[in-house]
Each structure stands twice: as structure tokens, then as C-alpha cells.
C-alpha positions, 0 to 999 in steps of 0.5 A: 500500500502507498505511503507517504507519511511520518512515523515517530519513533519510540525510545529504543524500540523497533518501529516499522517505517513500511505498512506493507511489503515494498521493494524500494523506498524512500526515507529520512532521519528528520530526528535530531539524534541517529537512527538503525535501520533494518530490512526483515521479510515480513512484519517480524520485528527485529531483535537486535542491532547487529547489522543495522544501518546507522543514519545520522541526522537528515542522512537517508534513502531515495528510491533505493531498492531493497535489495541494494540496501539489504543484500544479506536479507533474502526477500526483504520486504519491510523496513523498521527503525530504531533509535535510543532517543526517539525520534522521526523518519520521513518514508513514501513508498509503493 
């Protein structure tokens, strides 16, 4: 499904930036501290940060293909976010 929208981000939470499975994405650290961000198959939750992506303030994605950024996930379909503070992500995607 479409989107185009902001998602707030929890403290130290995973949070997913995806309503549905997509293979590109569009996305942006609006926070004022860093965010991880991961690729899972499906709405499963990540667990832990280990091969989590580091986005500094306003550092993000665009239109990059899921399979570019998460080559060690097969099938990655869903993005989810985390940030020790909290925070904002800007995401549109198809």
C-alpha cells in the first residue's frame, strides 16, 4: 500500500517505517539524534542491532531498492527503525 507519511519513533524500540511489503523506498532521519535501520521479510520485528544501518541526522534513502540496501536479507520486504532517543523518519513508498 502507498505511503507517504511520518512515523515517530519510540525510545529504543523497533518501529516499522513500511505498512506493507515494498521493494524500494524512500526515507529520512528528520530526528535530531541517529537512527538503525533494518530490512526483515515480513512484519517480524527485529531483535537486535547487529547489522543495522546507522543514519545520522537528515542522512537517508531515495528510491533505493531493497535489495541494494539489504543484500544479506533474502526477500526483504519491510523496513523498521530504531533509535535510543526517539525520534522521526520521513518514508513514501509503493
Amino acid at each position: 500500500m502507498p505511503q507517504n507519511t511520518t512515523v515517530n519513533l519510540p525510545a529504543a524500540t523497533w518501529t516499522q517505517i513500511t505498512d506493507a511489503n515494498v521493494t524500494s523506498i524512500t526515507f529520512q532521519n528528520i530526528s535530531g539524534s541517529d537512527i538503525r535501520v533494518k530490512g526483515t521479510v515480513g512484519a517480524v520485528a527485529p531483535t537486535d542491532l547487529l547489522g543495522a544501518l546507522l543514519y545520522m541526522p537528515y542522512q537517508g534513502e531515495r528510491n533505493s531498492a531493497m535489495l541494494d540496501l539489504f543484500p544479506g536479507v533474502a526477500g526483504a520486504n519491510r523496513v523498521y527503525a530504531f533509535s535510543v532517543n526517539g525520534g522521526s523518519v520521513a518514508v513514501s513508498n509503493a
